[in-house]
C-alpha positions in Angstrom: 0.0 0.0 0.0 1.0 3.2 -0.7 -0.5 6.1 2.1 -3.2 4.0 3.0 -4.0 3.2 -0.9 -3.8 -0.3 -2.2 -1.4 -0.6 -4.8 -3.7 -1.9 -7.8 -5.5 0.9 -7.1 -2.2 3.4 -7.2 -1.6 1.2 -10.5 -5.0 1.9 -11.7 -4.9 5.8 -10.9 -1.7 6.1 -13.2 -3.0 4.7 -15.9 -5.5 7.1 -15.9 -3.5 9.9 -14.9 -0.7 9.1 -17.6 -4.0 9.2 -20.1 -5.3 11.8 -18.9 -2.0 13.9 -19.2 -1.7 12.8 -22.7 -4.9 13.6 -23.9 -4.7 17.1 -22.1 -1.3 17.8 -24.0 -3.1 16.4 -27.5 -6.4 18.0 -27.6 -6.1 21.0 -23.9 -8.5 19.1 -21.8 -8.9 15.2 -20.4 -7.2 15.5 -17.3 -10.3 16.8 -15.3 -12.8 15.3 -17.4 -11.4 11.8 -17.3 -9.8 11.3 -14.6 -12.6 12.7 -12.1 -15.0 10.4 -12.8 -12.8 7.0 -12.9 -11.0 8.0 -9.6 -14.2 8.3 -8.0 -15.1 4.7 -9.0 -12.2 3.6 -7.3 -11.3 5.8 -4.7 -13.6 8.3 -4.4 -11.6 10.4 -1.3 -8.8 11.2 -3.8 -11.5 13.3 -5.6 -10.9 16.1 -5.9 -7.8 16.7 -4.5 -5.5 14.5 -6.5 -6.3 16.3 -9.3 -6.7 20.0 -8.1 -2.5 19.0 -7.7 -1.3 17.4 -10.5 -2.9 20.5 -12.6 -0.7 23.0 -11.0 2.8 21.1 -12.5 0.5 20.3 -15.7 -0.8 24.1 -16.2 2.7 25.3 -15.3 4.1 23.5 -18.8 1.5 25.0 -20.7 2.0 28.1 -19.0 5.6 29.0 -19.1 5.6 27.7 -23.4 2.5 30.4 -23.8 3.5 32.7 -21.4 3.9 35.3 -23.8 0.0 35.0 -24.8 -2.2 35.5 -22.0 -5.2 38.1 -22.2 -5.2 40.0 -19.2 -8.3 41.5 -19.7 -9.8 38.2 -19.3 -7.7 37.2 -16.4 -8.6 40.5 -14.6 -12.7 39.9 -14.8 -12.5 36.1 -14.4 -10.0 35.0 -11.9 -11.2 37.5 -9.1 -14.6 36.1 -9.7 -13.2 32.6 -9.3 -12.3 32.8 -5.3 -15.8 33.2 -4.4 -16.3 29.8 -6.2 -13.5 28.1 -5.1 -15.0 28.7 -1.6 -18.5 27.0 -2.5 -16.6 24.3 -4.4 -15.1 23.4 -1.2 -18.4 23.7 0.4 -19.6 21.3 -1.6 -16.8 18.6 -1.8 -16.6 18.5 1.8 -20.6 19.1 3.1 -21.5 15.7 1.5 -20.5 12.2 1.6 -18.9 10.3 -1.3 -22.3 8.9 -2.7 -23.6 12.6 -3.1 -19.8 13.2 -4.4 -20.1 11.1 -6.8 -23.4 12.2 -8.5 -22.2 15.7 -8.4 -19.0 14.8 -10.2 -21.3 12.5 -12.9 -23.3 15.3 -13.7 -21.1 18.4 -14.0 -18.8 15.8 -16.3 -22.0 15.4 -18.3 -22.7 19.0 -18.5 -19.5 19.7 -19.4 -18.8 16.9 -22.2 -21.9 18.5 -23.4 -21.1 22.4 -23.7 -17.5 20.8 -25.1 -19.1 19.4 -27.9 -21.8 21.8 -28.7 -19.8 25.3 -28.1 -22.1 28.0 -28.7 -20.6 31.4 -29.2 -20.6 33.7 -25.9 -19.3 37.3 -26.3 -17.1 38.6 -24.0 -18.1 41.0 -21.5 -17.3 41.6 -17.8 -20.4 39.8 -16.7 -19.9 36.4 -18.8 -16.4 36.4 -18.1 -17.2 36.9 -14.3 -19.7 34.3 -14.5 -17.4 31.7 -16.4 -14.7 32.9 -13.8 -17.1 31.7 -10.5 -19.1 28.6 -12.8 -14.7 27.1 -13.2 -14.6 27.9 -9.5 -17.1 26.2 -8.1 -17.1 23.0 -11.0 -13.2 23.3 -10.7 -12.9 22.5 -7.0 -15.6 20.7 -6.7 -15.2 18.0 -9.1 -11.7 18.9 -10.6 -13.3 20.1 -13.7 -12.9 23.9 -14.0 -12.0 24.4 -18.1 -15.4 24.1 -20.1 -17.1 27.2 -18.9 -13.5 29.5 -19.4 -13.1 27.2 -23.0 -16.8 28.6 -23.6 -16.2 32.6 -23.3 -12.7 31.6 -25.3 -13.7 29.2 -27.8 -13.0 31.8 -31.2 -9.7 33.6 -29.3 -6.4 32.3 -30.8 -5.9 29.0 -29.6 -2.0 30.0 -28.3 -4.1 33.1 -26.1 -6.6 30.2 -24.9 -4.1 28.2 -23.6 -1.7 30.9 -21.8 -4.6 32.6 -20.5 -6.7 29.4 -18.9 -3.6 27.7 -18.2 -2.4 30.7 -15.4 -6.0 30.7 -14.7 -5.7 27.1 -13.8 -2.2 27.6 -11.5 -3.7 30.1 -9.4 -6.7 28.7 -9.3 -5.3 25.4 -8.7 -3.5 26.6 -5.5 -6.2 28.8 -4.3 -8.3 26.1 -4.2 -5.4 23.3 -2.8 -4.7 25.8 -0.3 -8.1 26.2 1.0 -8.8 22.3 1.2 -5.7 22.2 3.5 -7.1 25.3 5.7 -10.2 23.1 6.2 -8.0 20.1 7.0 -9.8 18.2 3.8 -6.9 17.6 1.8 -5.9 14.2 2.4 -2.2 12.7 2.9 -2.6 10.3 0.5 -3.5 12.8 -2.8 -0.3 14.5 -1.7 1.8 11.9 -1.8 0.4 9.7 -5.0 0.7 13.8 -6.8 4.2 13.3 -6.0 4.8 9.7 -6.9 2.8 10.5 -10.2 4.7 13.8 -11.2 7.8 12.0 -13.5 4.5 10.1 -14.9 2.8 13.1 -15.8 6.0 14.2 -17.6 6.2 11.5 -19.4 2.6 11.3 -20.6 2.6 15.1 -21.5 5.6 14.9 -23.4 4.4 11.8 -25.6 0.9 14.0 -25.8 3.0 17.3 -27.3 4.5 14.8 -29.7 1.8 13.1 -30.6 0.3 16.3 -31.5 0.6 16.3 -35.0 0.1 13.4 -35.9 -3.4 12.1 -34.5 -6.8 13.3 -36.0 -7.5 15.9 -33.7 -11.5 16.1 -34.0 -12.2 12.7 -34.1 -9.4 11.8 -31.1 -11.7 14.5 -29.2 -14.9 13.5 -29.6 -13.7 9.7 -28.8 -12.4 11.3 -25.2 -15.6 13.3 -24.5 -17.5 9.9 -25.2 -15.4 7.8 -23.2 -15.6 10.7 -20.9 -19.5 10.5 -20.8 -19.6 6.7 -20.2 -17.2 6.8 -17.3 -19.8 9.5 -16.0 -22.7 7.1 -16.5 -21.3 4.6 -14.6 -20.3 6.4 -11.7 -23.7 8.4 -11.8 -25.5 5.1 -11.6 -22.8 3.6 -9.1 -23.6 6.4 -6.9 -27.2 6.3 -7.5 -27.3 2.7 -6.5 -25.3 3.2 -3.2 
């Protein structure tokens, strides 16, 4: 065992997390949107911690290549209107047990697969980018999945500006929200330590992703992940339902 965590399971989790890093450096999203729902079938109390940790190290990459592209303007309406819902993400992965958990993870992975796949255009004003900023918040530490409602006000920028700007939107938002779970003692030993151990994976997997770039169909390799995405959802939705 590894902190408390049998070791198929550690196996288990690094399968996904290796995918899930890969597909995040193919396509910009998976990591969340994978891995949330299939660690909560297995070990729900790494959710959504585990995650919230290895996106800081995976956001950082991203950031540091695009650094040079960020829109402030959007970072300056939508991250202060984050920290108001980090705080009722936190609410809400700590008020309820793992069964509720669980079907709140299912269905914001299911709202989100579906505004992924059918992006309707969303000008960009203070009060959509605030709102985008405090609906990532709240779906972001609650569940670990915080990009399809930024993706959304930024689906026709430049794709170099979408990814500088939502990836330093993830780092802070990443570490405002870790930070918080440790001031309400809910961040648990064992996502810190399997973020760790998983951190020359996640390397790995986003290297192979960058290279990989190029060469895979992009729109088809997407909507293959949002599927398998949805189905993992399913399951745990119904898991959760059933007790």
């Amino acid at each position: 065992m590894i902190a408390d965590v049998p070791l198929w399971t550690v196996a288990l989790i690094a399968v996904v997390v290796a995918l899930g890093c890969f597909v995040q450096a193919t396509i910009g999203l998976g990591l969340g949107l994978l891995g949330a729902p299939l660690i909560a079938l297995v070990e729900p109390s790494l959710v959504p911690t585990l995650l919230l940790l290895l996106a800081v190290p995976v956001s950082t990459g991203v950031l540091w290549v695009e650094r040079h592209h960020i829109s402030w303007r959007v970072i300056g309406w939508a991250l202060p209107a984050r920290i108001p819902g980090t705080v009722l993400g936190v609410w809400l992965a700590t008020a309820f047990d793992e069964r509720v958990l669980g079907i709140v993870v299912a269905v914001m992975v299911l709202v989100a697969v579906g505004l992924t796949l059918h992006t309707v255009e969303v000008r960009q004003t203070p009060a959509t980018l605030m709102g985008a900023g405090l609906a990532a918040g709240t779906a972001g530490t609650a569940a670990a999945i915080g990009g399809p409602p930024m993706a959304l006000v930024m689906a026709h920028r430049p794709p170099r500006e979408v990814r500088g700007t939502l990836s330093l939107f993830f780092v802070v938002g990443s570490v405002l929200s870790v930070l918080l779970f440790w001031y309400e003692d809910a961040l648990p030993r064992a996502s810190v330590t399997l973020a760790l151990a998983y951190l020359p994976l996640v390397a790995v997997a986003m290297w192979a992703g960058h290279r990989a770039h190029q060469r895979i169909p992009r729109e088809a390799f997407r909507r293959a992940v949002l599927l398998l995405c949805a189905a993992s959802a399913l399951v745990l939705l119904v898991k959760s339902l059933l007790g």
